[in-house]
TORPA-4810 file (N, C-alpha, C, O; in nm, 3 decimals):
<nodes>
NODE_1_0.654_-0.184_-0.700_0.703_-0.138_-0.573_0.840_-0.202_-0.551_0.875_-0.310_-0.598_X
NODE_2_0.899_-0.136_-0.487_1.080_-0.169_-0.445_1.077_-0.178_-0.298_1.010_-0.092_-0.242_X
NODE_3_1.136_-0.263_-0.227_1.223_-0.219_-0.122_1.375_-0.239_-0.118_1.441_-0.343_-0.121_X
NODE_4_1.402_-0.140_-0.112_1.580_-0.146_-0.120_1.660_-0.086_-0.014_1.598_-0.004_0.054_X
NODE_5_1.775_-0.103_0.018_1.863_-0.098_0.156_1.824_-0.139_0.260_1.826_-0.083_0.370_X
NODE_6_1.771_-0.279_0.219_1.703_-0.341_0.343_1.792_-0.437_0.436_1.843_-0.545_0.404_X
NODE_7_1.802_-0.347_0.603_1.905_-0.341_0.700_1.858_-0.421_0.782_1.736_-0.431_0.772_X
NODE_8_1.916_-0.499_0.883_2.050_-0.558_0.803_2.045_-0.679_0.712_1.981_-0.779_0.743_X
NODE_9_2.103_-0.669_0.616_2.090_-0.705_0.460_2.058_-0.854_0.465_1.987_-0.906_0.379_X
NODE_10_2.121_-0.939_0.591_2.065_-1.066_0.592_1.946_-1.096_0.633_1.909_-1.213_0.637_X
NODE_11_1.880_-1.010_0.664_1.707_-1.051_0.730_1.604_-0.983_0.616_1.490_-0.938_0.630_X
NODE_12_1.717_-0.997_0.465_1.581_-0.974_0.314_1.518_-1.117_0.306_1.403_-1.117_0.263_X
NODE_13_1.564_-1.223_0.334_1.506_-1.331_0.288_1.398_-1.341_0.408_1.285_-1.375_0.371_X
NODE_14_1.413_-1.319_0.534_1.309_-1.373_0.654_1.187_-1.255_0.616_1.066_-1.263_0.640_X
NODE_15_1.270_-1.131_0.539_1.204_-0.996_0.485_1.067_-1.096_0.415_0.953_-1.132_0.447_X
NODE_16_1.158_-1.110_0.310_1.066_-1.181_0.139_1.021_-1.340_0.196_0.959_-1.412_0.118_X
NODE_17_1.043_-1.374_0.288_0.936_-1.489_0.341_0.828_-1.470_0.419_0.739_-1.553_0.437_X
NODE_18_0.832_-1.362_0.466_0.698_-1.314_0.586_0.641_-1.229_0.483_0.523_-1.256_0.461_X
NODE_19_0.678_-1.158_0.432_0.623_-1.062_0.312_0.478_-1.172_0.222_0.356_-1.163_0.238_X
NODE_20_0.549_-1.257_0.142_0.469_-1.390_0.103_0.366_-1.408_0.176_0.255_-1.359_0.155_X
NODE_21_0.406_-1.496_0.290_0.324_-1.545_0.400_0.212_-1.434_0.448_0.097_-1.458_0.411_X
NODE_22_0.227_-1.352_0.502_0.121_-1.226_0.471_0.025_-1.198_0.378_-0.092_-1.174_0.406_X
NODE_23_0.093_-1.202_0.214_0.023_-1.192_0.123_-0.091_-1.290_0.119_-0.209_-1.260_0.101_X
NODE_24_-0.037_-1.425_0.141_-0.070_-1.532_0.117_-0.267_-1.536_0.185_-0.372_-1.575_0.134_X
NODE_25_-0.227_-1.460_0.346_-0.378_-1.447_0.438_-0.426_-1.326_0.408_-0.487_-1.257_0.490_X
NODE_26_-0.402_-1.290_0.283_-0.508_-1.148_0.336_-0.569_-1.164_0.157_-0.560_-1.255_0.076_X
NODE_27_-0.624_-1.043_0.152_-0.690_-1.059_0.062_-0.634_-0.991_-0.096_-0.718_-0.954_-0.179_X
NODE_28_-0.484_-0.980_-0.124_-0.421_-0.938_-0.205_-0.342_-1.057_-0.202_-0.323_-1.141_-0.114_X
NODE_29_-0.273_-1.037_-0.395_-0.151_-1.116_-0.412_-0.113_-1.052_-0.495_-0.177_-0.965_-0.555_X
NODE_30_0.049_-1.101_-0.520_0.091_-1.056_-0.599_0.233_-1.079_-0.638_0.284_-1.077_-0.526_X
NODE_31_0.307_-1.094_-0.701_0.460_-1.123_-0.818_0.511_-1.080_-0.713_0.448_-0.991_-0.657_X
NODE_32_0.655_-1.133_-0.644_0.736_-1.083_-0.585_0.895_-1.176_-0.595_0.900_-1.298_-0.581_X
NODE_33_0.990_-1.106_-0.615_1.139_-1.136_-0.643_1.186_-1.087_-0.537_1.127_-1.003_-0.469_X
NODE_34_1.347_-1.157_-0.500_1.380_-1.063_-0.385_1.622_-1.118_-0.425_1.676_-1.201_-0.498_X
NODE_35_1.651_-1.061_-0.373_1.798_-1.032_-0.373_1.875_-1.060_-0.199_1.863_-0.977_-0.109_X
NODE_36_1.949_-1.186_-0.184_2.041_-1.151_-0.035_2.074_-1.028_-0.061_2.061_-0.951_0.034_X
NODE_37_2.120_-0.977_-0.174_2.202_-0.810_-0.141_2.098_-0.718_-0.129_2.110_-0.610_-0.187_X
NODE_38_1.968_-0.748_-0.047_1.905_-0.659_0.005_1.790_-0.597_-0.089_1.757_-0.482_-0.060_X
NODE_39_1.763_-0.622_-0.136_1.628_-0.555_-0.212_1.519_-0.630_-0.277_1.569_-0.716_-0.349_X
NODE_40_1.369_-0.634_-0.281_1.265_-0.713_-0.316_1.176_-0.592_-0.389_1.158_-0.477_-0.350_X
NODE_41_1.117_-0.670_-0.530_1.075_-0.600_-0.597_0.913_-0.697_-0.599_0.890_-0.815_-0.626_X
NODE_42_0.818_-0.578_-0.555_0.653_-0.657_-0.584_0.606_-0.607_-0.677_0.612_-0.484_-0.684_X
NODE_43_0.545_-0.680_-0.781_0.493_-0.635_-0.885_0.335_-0.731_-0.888_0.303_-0.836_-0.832_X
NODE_44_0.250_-0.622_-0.996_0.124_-0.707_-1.051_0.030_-0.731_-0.927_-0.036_-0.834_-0.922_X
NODE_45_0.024_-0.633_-0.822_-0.059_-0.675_-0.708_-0.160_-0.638_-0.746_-0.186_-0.532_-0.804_X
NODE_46_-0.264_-0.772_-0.696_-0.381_-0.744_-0.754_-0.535_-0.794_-0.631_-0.478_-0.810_-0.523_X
NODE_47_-0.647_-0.813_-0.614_-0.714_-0.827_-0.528_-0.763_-0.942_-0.536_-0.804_-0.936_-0.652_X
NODE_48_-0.792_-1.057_-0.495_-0.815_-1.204_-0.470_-0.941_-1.198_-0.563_-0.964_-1.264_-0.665_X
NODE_49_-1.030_-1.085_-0.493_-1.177_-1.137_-0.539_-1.209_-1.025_-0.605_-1.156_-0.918_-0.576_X
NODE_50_-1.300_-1.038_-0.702_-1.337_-0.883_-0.786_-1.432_-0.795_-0.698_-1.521_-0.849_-0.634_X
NODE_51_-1.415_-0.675_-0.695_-1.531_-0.589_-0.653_-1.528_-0.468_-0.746_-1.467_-0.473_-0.853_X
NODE_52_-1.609_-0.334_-0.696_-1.641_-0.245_-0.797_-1.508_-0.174_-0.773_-1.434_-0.185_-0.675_X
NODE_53_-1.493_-0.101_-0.883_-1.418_-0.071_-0.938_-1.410_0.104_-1.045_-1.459_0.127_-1.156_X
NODE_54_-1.329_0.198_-0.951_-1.391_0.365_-0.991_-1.266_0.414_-1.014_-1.274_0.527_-1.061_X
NODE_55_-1.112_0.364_-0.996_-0.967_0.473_-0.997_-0.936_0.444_-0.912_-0.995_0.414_-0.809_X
NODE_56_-0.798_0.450_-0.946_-0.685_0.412_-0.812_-0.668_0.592_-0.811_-0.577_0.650_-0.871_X
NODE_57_-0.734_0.635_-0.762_-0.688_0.820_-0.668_-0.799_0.803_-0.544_-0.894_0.731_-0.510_X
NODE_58_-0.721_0.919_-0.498_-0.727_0.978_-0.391_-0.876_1.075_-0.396_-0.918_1.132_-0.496_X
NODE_59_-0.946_1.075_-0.245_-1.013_1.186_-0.271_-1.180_1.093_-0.336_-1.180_0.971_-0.358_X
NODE_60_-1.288_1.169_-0.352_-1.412_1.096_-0.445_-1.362_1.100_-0.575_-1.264_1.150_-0.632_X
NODE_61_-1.491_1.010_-0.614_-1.469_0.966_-0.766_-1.557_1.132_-0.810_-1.640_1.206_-0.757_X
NODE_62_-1.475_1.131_-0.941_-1.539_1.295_-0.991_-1.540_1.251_-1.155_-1.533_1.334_-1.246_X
NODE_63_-1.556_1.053_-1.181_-1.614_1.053_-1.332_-1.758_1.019_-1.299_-1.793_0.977_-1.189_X
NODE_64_-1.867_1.047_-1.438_-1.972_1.035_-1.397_-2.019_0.919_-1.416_-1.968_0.887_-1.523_X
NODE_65_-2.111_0.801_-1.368_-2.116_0.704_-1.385_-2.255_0.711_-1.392_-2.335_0.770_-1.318_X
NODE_66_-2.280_0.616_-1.527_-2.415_0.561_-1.574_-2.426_0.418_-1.586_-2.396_0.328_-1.665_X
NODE_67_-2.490_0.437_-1.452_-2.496_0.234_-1.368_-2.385_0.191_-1.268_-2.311_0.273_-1.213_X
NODE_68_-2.381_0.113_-1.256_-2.295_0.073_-1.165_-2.139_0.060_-1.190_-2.118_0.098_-1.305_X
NODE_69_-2.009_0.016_-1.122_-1.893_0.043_-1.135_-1.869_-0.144_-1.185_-1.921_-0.247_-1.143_X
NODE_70_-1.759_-0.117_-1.299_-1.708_-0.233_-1.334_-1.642_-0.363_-1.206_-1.600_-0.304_-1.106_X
NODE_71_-1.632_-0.480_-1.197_-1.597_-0.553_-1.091_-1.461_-0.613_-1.119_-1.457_-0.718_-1.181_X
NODE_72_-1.362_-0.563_-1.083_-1.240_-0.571_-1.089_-1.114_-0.590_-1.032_-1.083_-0.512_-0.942_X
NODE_73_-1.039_-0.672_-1.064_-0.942_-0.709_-0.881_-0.823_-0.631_-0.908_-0.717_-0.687_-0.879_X
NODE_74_-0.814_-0.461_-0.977_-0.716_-0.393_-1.005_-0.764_-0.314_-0.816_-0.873_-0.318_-0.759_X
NODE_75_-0.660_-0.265_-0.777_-0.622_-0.170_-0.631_-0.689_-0.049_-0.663_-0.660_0.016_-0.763_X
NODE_76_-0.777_-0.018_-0.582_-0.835_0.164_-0.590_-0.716_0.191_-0.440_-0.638_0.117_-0.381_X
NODE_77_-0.763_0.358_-0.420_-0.666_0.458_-0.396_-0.647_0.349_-0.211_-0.550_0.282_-0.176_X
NODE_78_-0.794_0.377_-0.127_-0.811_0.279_0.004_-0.737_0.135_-0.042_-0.655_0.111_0.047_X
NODE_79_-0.734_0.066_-0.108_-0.685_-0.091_-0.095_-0.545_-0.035_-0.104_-0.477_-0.068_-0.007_X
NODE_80_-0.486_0.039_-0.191_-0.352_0.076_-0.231_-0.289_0.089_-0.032_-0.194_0.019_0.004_X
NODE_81_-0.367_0.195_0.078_-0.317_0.223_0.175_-0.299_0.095_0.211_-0.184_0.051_0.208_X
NODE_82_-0.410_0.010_0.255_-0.425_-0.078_0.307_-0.323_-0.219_0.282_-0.309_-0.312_0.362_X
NODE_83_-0.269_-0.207_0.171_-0.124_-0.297_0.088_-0.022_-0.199_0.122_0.091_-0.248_0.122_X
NODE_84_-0.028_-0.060_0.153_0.113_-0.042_0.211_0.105_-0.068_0.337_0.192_-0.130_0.399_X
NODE_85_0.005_-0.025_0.385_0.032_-0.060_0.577_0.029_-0.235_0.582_0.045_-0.273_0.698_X
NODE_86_0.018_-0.310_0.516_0.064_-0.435_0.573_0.204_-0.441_0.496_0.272_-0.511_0.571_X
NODE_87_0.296_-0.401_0.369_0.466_-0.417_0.395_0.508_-0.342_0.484_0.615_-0.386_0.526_X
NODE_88_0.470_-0.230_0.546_0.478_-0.168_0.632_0.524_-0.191_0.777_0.627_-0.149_0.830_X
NODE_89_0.407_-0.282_0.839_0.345_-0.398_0.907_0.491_-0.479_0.965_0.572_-0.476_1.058_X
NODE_90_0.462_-0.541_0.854_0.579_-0.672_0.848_0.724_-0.594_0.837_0.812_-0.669_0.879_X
NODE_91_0.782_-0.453_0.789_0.901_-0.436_0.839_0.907_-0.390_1.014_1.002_-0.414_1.089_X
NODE_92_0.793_-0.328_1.049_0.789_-0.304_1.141_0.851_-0.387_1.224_0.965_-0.375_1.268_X
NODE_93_0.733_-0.514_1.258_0.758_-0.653_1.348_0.882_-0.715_1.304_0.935_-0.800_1.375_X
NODE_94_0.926_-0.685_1.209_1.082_-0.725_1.220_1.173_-0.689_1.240_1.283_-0.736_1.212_X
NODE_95_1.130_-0.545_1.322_1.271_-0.413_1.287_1.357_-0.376_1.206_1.470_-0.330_1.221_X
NODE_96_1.261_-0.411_1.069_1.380_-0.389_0.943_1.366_-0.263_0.954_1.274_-0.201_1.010_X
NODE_97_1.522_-0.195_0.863_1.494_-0.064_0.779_1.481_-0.070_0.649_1.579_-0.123_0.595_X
NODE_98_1.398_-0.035_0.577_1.430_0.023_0.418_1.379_0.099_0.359_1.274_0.142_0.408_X
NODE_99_1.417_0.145_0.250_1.349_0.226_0.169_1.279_0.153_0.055_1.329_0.083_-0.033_X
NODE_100_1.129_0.191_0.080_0.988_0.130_-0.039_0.965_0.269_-0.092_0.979_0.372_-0.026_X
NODE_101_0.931_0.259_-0.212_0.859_0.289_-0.307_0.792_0.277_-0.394_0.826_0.165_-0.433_X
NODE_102_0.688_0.320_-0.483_0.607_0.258_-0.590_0.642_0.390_-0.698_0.698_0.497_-0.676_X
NODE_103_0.601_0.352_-0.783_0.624_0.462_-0.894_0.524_0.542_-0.878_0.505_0.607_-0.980_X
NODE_104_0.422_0.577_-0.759_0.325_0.677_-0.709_0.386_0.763_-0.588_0.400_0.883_-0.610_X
NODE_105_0.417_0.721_-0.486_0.439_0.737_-0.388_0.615_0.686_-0.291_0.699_0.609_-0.336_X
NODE_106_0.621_0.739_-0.194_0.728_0.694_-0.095_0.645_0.618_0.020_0.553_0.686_0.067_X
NODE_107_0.654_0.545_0.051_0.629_0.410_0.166_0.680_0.408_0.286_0.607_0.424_0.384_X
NODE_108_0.829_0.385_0.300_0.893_0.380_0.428_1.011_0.447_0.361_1.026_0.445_0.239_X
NODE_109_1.106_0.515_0.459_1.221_0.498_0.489_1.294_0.513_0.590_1.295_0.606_0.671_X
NODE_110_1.361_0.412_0.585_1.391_0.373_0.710_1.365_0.310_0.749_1.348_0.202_0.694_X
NODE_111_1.334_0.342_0.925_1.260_0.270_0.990_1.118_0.358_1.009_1.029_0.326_1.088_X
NODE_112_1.114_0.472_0.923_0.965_0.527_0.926_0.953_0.522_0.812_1.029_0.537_0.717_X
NODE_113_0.757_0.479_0.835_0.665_0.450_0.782_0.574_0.555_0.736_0.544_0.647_0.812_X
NODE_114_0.522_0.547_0.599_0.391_0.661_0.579_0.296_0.622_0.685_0.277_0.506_0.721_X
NODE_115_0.238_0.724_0.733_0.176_0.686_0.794_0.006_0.791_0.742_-0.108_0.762_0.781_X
NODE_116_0.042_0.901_0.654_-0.093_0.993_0.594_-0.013_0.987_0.425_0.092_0.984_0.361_X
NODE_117_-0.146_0.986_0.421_-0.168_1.007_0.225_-0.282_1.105_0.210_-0.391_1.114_0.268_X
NODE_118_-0.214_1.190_0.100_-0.297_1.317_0.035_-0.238_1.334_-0.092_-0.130_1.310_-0.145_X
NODE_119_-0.344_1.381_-0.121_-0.380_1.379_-0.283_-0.310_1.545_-0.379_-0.322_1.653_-0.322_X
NODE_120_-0.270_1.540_-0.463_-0.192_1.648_-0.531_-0.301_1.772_-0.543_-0.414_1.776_-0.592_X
NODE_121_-0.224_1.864_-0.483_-0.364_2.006_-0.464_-0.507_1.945_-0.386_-0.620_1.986_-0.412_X
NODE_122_-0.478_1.847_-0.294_-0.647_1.836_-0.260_-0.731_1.834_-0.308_-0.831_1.862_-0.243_X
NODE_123_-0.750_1.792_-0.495_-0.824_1.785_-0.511_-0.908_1.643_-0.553_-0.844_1.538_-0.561_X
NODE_124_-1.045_1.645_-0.578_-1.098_1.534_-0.618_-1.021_1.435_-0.762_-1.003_1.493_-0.869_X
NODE_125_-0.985_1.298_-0.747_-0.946_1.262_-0.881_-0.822_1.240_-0.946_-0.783_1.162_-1.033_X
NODE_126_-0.744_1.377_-0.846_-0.627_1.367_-0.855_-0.489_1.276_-0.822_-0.505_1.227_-0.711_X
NODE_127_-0.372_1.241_-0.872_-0.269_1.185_-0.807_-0.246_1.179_-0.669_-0.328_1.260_-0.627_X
NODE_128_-0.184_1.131_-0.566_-0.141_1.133_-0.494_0.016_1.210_-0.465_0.084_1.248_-0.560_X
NODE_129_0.052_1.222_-0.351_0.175_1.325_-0.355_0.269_1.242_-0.302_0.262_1.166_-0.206_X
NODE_130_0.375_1.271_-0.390_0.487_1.122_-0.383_0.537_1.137_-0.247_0.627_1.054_-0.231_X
NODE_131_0.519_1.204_-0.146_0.584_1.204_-0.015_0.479_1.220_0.095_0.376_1.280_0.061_X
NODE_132_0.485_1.191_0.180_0.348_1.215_0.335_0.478_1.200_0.460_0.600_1.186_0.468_X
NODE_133_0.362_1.213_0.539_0.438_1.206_0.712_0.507_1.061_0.753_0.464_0.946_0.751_X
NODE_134_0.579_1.096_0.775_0.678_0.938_0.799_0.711_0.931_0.981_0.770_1.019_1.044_X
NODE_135_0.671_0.841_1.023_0.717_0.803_1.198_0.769_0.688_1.152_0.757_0.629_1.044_X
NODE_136_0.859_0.655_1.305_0.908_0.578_1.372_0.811_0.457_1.444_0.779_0.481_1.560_X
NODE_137_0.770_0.353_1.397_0.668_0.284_1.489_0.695_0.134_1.521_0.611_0.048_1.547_X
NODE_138_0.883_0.119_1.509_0.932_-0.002_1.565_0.873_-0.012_1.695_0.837_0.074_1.775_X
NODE_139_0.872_-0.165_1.699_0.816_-0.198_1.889_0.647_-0.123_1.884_0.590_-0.134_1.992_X
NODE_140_0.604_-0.086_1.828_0.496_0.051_1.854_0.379_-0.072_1.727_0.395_-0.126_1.618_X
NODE_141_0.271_-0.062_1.829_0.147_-0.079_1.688_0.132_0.039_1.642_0.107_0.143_1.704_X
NODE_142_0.149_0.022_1.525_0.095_0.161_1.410_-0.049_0.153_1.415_-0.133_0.070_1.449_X
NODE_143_-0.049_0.288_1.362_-0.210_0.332_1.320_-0.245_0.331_1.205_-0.171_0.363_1.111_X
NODE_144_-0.395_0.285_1.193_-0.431_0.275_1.055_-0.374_0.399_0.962_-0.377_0.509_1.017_X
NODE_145_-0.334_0.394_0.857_-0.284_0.532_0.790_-0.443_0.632_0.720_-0.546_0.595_0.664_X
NODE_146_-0.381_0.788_0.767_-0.509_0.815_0.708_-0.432_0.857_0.514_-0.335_0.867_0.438_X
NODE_147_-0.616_0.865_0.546_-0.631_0.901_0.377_-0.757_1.011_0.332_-0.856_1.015_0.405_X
NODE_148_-0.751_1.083_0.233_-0.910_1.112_0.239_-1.037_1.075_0.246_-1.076_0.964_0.208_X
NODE_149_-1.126_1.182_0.304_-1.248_1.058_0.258_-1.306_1.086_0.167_-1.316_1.191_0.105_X
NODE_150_-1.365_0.953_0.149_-1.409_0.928_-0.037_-1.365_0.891_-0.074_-1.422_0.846_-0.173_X
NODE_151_-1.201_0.848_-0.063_-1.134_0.777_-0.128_-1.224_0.660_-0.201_-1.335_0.639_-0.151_X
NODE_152_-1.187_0.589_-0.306_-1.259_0.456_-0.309_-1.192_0.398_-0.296_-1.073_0.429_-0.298_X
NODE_153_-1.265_0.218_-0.264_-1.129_0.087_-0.224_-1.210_0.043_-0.121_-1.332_0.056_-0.104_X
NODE_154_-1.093_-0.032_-0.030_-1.189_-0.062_0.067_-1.091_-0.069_0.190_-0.991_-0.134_0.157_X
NODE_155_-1.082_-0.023_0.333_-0.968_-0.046_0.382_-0.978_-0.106_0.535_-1.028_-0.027_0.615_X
NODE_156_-0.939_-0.231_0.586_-0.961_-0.268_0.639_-1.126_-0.336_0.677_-1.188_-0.336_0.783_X
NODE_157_-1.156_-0.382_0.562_-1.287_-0.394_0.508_-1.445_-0.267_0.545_-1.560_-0.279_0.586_X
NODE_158_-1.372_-0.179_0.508_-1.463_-0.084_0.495_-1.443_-0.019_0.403_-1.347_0.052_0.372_X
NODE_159_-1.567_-0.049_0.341_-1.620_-0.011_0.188_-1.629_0.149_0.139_-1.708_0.221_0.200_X
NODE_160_-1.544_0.210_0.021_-1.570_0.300_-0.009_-1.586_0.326_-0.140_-1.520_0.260_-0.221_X
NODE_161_-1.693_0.442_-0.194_-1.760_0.426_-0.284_-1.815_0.303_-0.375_-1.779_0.266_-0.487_X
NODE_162_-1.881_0.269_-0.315_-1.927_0.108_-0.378_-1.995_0.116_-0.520_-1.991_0.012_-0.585_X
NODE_163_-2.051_0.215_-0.571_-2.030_0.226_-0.722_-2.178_0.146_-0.732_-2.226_0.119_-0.842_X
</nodes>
C-alpha cells in the first residue's frame, strides 16, 4: 500500500507516527517506511494472532473445504476493510489529504475515503474492483465501510466465515 501527495507535506511524519501508533493497538502490524517529501509505503501487513483462514476476496468462500480452514495471520477480504478504515481513520482525524492505494484497490483520495467495496461482476470469489464510492468525512465520524456479505475476515471483531 502507498500513500502519496500527502497534504500538507509536513504533517507525513505526525502522518507515519500516528499511523504506527495505531498499528501498534489494534490487532494488525506491519513494515512501514515513510518520506518528508510526502509519501509512506506499508508493506507485509499481517494479523497479530492466527485465525482461520479461506481468501483474501470479496463475497463467500466458493472453494470446497474438507475440514476446517488453515490458521493464519495473512488478511481475508473483511480484515483487508477493516485495515483500510483505520489509515483511513487516522487521515481523517488529522485532516490530511492523500492518495492510498494497494495493488487491489483505491483507498482515499484526497480527502475522500472508500467508504463501499464490491467485488468484480458480483460475483462469489472474485477480485475486488479497483475503485468504490469515495466521501468527504473530515471533522465527520465515518461509517463502518460496507462490504459484501460473506465476505470472510473479521471486521470490527465480527467473525466471518469461520471455516
Amino acid at each position: 500500500m502507498y500513500i502519496r501527495r500527502i497534504k500538507p507535506v509536513e504533517n507525513s511524519l505526525n502522518l507515519f507516527n500516528e499511523l504506527n501508533a495505531r498499528l501498534d493497538k489494534s490487532r494488525f502490524f506491519a513494515d512501514t517506511t515513510g518520506s518528508r517529501r510526502g509519501w509512506i509505503k506499508i508493506v507485509n501487513v499481517r494479523l497479530r494472532y492466527k485465525k482461520a483462514y479461506c481468501g483474501s476476496h470479496g463475497r463467500e468462500c466458493v472453494l470446497p473445504h474438507d475440514g476446517p480452514h488453515k490458521k493464519m495471520t495473512y488478511l481475508e477480504g473483511a480484515d483487508w476493510v477493516e485495515f483500510n478504515d483505520l489509515v483511513n481513520d487516522v487521515c481523517d482525524e488529522l485532516g490530511i489529504s492523500a492518495n492510498i492505494s494497494s495493488v487491489v484497490c483505491v483507498i482515499r483520495e484526497g480527502y475522500c475515503r472508500r467508504t463501499e467495496y464490491d467485488t468484480v461482476n458480483s460475483e462469489p470469489g472474485k477480485g475486488w474492483q479497483r475503485a468504490g464510492f469515495m466521501e468527504n468525512w473530515i471533522d465527520r465520524q465515518a461509517p463502518a465501510s460496507d462490504f459484501p456479505t460473506g465476505t470472510p475476515g473479521a471486521y470490527k471483531s465480527i467473525y466471518f466465515c469461520e471455516g
